[in-house]
Each structure stands twice: as C-alpha cells, then as structure tokens.
C-alpha positions in Angstrom: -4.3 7.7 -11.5 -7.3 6.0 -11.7 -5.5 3.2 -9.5 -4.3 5.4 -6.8 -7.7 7.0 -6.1 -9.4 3.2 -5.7 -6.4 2.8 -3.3 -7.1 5.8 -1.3 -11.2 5.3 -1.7 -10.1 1.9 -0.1 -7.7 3.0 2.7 -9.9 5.4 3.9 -13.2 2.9 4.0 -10.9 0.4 5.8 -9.7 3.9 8.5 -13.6 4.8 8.9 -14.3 1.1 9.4 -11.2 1.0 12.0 -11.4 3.7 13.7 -14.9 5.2 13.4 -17.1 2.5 14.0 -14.9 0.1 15.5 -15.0 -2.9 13.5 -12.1 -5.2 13.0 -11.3 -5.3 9.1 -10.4 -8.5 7.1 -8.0 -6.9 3.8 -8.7 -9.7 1.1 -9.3 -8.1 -2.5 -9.8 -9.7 -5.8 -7.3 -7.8 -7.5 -4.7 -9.8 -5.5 -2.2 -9.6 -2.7 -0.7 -6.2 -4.9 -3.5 -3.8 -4.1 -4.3 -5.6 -0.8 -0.5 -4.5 0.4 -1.4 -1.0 -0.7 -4.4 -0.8 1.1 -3.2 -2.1 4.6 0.1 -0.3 4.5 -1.7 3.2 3.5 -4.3 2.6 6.4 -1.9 2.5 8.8 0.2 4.9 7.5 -3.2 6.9 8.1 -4.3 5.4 11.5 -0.8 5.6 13.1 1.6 8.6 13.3 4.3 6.7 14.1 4.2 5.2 10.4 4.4 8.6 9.5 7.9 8.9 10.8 11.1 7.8 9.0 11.7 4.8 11.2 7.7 3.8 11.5 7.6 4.3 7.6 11.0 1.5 7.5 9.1 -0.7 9.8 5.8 -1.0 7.8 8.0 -1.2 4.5 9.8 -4.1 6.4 6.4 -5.2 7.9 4.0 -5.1 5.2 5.9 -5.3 1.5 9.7 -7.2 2.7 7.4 -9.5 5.3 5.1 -10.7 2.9 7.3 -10.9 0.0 6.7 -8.4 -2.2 8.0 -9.8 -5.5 10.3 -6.6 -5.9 12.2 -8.1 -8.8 9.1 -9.5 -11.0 6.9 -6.9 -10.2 9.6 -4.8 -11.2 10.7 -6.1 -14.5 14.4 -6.2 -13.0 15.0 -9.6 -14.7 15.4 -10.7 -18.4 12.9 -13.5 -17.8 10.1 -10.8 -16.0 10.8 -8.4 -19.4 8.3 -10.9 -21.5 5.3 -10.1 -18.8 5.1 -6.8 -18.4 6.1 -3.8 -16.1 3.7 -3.5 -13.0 4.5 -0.6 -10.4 3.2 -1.7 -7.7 5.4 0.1 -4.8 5.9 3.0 -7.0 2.1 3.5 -7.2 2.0 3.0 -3.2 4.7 6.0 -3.1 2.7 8.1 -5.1 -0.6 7.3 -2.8 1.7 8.4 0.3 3.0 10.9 -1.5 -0.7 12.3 -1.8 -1.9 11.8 1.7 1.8 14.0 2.5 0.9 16.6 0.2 -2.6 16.6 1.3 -2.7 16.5 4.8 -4.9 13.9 5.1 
C-alpha cells in the first residue's frame, strides 16, 4: 500500500506541476523506469479524460507500458528462468492506483 500512496503522492505533484503552475515536467526517478511508468501513465490518466475512457485507457496502456517495453514476462514471473528473482507487480500495482483514483473520484 505503502507503494501506491508514493505513486499517487507522485502523480498528483507531477498534475499540480502540469496543470497548476504550468511547468513542463521531466519523469526520471531513482527507483527505475517501473515507478516512472506509473507515475506518467496515472498523471495523465488524471490530466486527460479521454484516458479515462476504454479506448484512451488502451491507448496509454499501448502508449506508456507496450511502447516502452514493459518487461510483462520478467516483471511478471511468467518464465521458469524469472522464478529465481522474484515476483514484482508492477502493472497490477498501477491497476490498483487507478482503481483508487475510480473509486475516489479524484
């Protein structure tokens, strides 16, 4: 949980830098290109209402985690050679952030 709250604390200091003050936004964290992915797709799923739609969700999933190549399998743990390092959720953890901001109204 503790995850999804930096990634919505994140999100929403990249929107207020967007949006509110005007500032273009560089993404670039030290916890890699994982929680960087998070960060941008959830901003714009927050800036943009079009993302909110079925088709604008596809396109960012498209866009931001198939476009940048989201290691799906590793990440995952789909493979018999990933098993050894670990299972990391990193697209199931985005789902649940959206899956806030949905049930929140944000």
């Amino acid at each position: 949980m503790l995850q999804v709250q930096c990634v919505l604390q994140l999100a929403g200091a990249t929107v207020d830098l967007l949006d509110v003050q005007g500032s273009s936004v560089m993404v670039c964290l030290e916890d890699g290109w994982d929680v960087t992915t998070q960060v941008a797709a959830t901003a714009q799923v927050l800036l943009d209402p079009h993302y909110r739609t079925l088709d604008g969700f596809r396109a960012l999933l498209e866009k931001e985690w198939l476009g940048f190549g989201h290691r799906f399998t590793h990440r995952s743990n789909q493979t018999q050679a990933n098993q050894a390092s670990g299972f990391a959720p990193v697209f199931l953890q985005f789902l649940d952030v959206i899956h806030q901001v949905a049930t929140t109204g944000l």
